[in-house]
Structure formats: C-alpha cells, structure tokens
C-alpha positions as a Markdown table, in Angstrom:
| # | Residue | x | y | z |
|---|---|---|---|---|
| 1 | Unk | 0.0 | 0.0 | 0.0 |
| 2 | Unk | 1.7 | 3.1 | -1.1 |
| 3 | Unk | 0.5 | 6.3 | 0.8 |
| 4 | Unk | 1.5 | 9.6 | -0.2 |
| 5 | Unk | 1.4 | 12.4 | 2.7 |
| 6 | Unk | 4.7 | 14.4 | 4.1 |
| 7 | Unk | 3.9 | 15.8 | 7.2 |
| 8 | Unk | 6.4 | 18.7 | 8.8 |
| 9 | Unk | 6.7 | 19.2 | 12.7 |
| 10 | Unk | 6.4 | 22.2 | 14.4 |
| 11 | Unk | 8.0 | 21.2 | 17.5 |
| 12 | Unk | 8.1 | 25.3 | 19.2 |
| 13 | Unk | 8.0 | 23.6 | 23.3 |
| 14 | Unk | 10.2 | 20.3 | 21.6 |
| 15 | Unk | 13.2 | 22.6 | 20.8 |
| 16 | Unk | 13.0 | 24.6 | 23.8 |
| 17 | Unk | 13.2 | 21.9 | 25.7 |
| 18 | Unk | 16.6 | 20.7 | 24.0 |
| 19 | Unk | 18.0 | 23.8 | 23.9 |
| 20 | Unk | 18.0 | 24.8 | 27.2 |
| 21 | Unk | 19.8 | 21.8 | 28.2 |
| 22 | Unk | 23.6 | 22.7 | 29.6 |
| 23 | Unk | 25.3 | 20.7 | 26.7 |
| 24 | Unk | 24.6 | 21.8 | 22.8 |
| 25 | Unk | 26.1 | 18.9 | 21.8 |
| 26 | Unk | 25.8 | 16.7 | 18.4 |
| 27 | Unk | 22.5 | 15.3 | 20.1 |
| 28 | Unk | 21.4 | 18.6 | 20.2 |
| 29 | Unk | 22.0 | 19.6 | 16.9 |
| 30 | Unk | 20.3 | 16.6 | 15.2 |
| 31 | Unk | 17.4 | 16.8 | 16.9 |
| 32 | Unk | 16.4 | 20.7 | 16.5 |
| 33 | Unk | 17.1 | 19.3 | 12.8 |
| 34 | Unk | 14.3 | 17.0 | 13.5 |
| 35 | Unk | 11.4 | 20.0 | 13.3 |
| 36 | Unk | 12.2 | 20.5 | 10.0 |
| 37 | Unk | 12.1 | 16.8 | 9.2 |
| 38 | Unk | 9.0 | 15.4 | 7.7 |
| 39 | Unk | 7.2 | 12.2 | 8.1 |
| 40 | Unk | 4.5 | 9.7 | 5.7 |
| 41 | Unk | 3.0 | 6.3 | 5.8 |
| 42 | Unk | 4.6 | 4.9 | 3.2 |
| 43 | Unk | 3.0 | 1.6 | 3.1 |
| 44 | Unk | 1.2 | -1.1 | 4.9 |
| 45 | Unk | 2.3 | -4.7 | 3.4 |
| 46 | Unk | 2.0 | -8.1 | 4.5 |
| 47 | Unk | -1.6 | -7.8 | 6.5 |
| 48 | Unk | -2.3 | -11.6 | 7.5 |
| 49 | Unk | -5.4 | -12.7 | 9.6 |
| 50 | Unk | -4.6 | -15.6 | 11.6 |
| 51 | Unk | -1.7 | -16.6 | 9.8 |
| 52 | Unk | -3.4 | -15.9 | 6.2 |
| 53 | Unk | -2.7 | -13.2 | 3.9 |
| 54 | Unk | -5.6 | -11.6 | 2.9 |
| 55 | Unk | -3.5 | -9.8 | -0.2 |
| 56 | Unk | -5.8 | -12.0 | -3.0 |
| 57 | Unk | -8.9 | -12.9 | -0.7 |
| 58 | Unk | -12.1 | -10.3 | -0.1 |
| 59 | Unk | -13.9 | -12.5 | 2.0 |
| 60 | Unk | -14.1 | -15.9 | 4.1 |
| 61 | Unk | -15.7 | -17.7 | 1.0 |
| 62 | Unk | -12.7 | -17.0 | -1.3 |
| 63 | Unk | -10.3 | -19.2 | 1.1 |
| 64 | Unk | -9.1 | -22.2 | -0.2 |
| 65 | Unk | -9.5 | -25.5 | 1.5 |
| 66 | Unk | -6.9 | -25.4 | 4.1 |
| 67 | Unk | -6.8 | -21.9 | 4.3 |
| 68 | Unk | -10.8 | -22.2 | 5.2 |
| 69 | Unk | -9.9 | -25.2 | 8.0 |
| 70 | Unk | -7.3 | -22.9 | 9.3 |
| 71 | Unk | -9.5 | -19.8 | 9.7 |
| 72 | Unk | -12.5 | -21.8 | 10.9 |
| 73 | Unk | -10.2 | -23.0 | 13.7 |
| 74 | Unk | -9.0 | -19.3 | 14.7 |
| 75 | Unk | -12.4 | -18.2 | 14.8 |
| 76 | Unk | -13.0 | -20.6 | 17.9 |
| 77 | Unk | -10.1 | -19.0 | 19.7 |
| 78 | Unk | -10.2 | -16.2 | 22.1 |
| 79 | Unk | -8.2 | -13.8 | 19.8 |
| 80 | Unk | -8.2 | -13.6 | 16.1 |
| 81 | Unk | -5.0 | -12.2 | 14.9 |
| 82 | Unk | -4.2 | -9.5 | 12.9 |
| 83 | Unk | -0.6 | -8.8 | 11.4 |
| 84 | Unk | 0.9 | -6.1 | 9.2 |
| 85 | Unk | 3.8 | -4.3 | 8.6 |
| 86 | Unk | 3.7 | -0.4 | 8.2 |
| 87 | Unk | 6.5 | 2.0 | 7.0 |
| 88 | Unk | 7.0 | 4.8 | 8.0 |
| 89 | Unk | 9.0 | 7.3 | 6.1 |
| 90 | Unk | 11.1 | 10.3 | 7.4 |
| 91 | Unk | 12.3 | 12.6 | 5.2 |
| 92 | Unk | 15.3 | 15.0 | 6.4 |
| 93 | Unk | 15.4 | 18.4 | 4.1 |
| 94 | Unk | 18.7 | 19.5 | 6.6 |
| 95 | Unk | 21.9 | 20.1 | 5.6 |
| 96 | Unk | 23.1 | 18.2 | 8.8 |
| 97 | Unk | 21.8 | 14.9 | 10.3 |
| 98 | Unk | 18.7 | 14.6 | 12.3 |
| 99 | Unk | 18.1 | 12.2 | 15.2 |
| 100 | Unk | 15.2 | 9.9 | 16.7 |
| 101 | Unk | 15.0 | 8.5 | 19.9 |
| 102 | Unk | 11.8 | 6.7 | 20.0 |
| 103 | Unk | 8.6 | 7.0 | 17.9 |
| 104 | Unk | 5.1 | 6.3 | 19.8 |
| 105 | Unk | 2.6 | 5.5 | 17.4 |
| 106 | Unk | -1.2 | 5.5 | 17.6 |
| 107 | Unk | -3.0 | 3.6 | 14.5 |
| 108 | Unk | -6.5 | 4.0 | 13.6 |
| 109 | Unk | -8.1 | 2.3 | 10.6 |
| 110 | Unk | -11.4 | 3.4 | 9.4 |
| 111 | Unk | -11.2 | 5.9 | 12.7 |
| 112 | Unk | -11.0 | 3.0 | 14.5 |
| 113 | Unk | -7.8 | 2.9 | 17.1 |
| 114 | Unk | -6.9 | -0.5 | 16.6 |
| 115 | Unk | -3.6 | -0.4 | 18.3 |
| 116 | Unk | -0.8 | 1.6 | 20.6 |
| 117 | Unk | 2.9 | 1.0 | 20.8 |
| 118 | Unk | 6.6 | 2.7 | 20.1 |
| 119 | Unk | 9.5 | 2.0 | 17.7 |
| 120 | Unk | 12.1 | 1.9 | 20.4 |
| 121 | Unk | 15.3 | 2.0 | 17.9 |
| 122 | Unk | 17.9 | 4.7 | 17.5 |
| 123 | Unk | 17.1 | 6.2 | 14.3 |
| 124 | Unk | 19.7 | 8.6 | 12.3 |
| 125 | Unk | 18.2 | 10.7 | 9.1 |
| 126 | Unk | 21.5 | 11.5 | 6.8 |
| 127 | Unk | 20.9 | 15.3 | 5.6 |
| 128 | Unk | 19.1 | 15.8 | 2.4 |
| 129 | Unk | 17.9 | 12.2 | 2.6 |
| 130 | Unk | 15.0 | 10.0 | 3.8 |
| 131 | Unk | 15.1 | 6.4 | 5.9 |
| 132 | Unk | 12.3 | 4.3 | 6.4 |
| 133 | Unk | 11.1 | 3.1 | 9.5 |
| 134 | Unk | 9.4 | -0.7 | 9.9 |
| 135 | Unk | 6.7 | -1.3 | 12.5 |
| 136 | Unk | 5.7 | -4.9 | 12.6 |
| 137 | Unk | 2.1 | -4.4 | 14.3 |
| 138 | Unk | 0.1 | -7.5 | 15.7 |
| 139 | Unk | -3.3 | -7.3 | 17.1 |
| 140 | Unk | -6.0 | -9.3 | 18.4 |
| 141 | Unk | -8.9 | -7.7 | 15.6 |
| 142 | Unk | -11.7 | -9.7 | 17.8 |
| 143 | Unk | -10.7 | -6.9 | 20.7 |
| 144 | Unk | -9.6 | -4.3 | 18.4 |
| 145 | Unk | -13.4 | -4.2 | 17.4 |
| 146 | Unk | -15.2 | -5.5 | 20.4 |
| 147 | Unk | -18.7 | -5.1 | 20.4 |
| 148 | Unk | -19.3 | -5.8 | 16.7 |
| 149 | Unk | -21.0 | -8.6 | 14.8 |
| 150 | Unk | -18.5 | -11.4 | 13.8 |
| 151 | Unk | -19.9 | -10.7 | 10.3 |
| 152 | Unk | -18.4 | -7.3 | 11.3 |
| 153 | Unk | -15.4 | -8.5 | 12.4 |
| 154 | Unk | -14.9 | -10.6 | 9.2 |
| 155 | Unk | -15.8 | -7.8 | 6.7 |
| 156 | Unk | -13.5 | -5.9 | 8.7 |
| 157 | Unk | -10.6 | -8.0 | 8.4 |
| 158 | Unk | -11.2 | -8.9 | 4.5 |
| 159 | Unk | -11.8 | -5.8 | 3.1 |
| 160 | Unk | -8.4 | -5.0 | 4.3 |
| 161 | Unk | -7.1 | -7.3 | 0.7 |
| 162 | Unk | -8.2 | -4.0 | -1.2 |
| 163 | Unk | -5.9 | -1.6 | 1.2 |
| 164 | Unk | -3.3 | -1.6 | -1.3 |
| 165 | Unk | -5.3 | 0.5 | -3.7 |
| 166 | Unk | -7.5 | 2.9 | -0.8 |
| 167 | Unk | -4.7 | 4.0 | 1.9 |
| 168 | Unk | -7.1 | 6.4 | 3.2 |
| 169 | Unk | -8.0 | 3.6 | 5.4 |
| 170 | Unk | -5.0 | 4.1 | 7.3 |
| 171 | Unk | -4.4 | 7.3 | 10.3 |
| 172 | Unk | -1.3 | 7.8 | 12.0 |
| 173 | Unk | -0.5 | 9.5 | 15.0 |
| 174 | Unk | 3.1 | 9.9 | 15.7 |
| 175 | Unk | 5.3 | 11.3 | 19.0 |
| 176 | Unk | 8.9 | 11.5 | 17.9 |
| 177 | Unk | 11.8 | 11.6 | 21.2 |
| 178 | Unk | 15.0 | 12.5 | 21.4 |
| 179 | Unk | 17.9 | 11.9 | 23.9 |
| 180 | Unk | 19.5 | 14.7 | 24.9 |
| 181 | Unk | 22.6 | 14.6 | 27.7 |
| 182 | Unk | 21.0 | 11.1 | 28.5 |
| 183 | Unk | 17.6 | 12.3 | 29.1 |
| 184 | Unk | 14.5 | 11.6 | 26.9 |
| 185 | Unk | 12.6 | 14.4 | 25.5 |
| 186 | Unk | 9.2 | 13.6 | 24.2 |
| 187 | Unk | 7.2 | 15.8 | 21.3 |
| 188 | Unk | 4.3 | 17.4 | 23.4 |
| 189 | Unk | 1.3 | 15.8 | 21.8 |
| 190 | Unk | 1.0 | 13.3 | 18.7 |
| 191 | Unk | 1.1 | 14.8 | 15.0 |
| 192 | Unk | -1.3 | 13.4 | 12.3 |
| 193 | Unk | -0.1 | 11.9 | 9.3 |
| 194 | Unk | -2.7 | 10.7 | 6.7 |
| 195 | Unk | -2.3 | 10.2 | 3.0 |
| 196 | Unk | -2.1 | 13.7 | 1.6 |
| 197 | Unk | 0.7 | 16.1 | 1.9 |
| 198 | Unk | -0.4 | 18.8 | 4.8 |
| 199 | Unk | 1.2 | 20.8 | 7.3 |
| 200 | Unk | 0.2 | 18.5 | 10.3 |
| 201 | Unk | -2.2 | 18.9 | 13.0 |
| 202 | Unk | -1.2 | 18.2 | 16.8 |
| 203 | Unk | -3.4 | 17.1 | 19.3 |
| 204 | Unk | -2.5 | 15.7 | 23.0 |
C-alpha cells in the first residue's frame, strides 16, 4: 500500500526543551534538525489474519481449503489475529543529520484505534535524505473491534485485501523523542499523518 502524505513538525515547546539543556552537543543539533524533518506512511504490506494473507482474498468464502480449516479454527479461539507491517518514512530536508530516539505510534483504521505502541530503535536521518522506518504491528482484531458482529469482524478484516489501492483507510499519530545529555525528550502531543501532503495537525 503506497501512501503519499509528508507531514512537517512544528516542534516550538520540543526545541526549547533541547536547547535549554547545559550541553549543545551533536544530540542537540540533530534533533532541533528533526522539526524541520517530515514524516508519511509509506506503506502497509503483509496484512495476514490468523496466519493468512488476505493480499488475494475479499472475504471468508474465497479461502481455499486449508486456508478455510485454518480460519474456521481461529475463529473458535479467544483472539483472532491480525498482522501487518507499516512503514513509516522520514524525510530529512537538513543540511546536517537529524536524530530519533523513539517514535510512539497510535494507529487508527477506518477511525478505529486499533492499536498503541513505540519503535524503540535509534534512528539517524542523513541530511538531504529520507530512511524508512518498519513497524511490525500484531493485534487481536476480535478486541480491536469488540462489540461488533462477527460478520463485522470478518468484513473488517477482508476488506483489508483491497488496502493496497485505498490508503485512506489508514491514520497515524506519531510522537517522535529525542535523547539529549542522556535524558528523553518527548514531542508534546502526537502529529497526524494521513495520505495527503499537509502541514500536520497536533493534538495531545
């Protein structure tokens, strides 16, 4: 799934924060060059339901065989899980590096927050390039939409086979953090990234 937005921080409170500290050191530098850095969902590949991918399938009746056995048997479980693997791209339009300590992450699909988490890796931006950043997400989609029909669920999960071609589905809400003289600096409140270039909207 190939999504499209850019989305540039405004990070006012962020660079205070690392300014003020006692030491403007390297880590300082590369992260006041991350409010200039901008960030897009660049895909969400390998979505597997129970073990299936749903890439060729729209719904339970297109399963072959032992695909069908399989998903019949997940369906009597607890949990039914969901798998995918989103991308996240950052794009660094500096002259100098930019740093990432962390990235929390928030992802809705179809408004619905389906799951919470953070990339806890390192992550270096060379200047005047972009790096891509792989979250493996796994999810239980029975809780993810609890209170819904199992016909729900299942139409749900499905229709996800078609996300490659309508990445709208998809809503991001990213908190970058930085390390600065060994202490962690979170962004103060999430910034939206969708699948149109805009200027980013913040909310806590």
């Amino acid at each position: 799934m190939k999504i499209n937005p850019f989305v540039k921080l405004s990070l006012p409170v962020f660079l205070l924060l690392a300014a003020s500290s006692c030491e403007v050191s390297k880590q300082t530098k590369t992260a006041i060059n991350l409010a200039s850095c901008e960030f897009r969902l660049l895909s969400a590949e390998n979505i597997m339901i129970a073990g299936i991918s749903v890439d060729s399938y729209t719904s339970v009746k297109d399963l072959g065989v032992a695909d069908f056995a399989i998903f019949m048997g997940a369906l009597a479980q607890p949990e039914l899980p969901l798998s995918l693997l989103l991308k996240i791209e950052v794009k660094n339009p500096n002259a100098a590096p930019a740093g990432i300590n962390s990235l929390e992450y928030i992802v809705y699909i179809d408004d619905i927050q389906m799951i919470q988490g953070a990339y806890m890796k390192p992550i270096t931006v060379p200047p005047s390039s972009s790096v891509i950043i792989p979250v493996q997400l796994d999810m239980d989609l029975k809780q993810s939409l609890k209170g819904k029909s199992m016909d729900a669920v299942l139409n749900f999960g499905f229709n996800l086979a078609g996300v490659s071609h309508s990445p709208t589905r998809f809503k991001l809400k990213l908190k970058p953090g930085i390390l600065v003289n060994g202490t962690s600096l979170s962004y103060p409140g999430y910034i939206t990234v969708k699948t149109e270039f805009s200027n980013g909207s913040i909310s806590q």
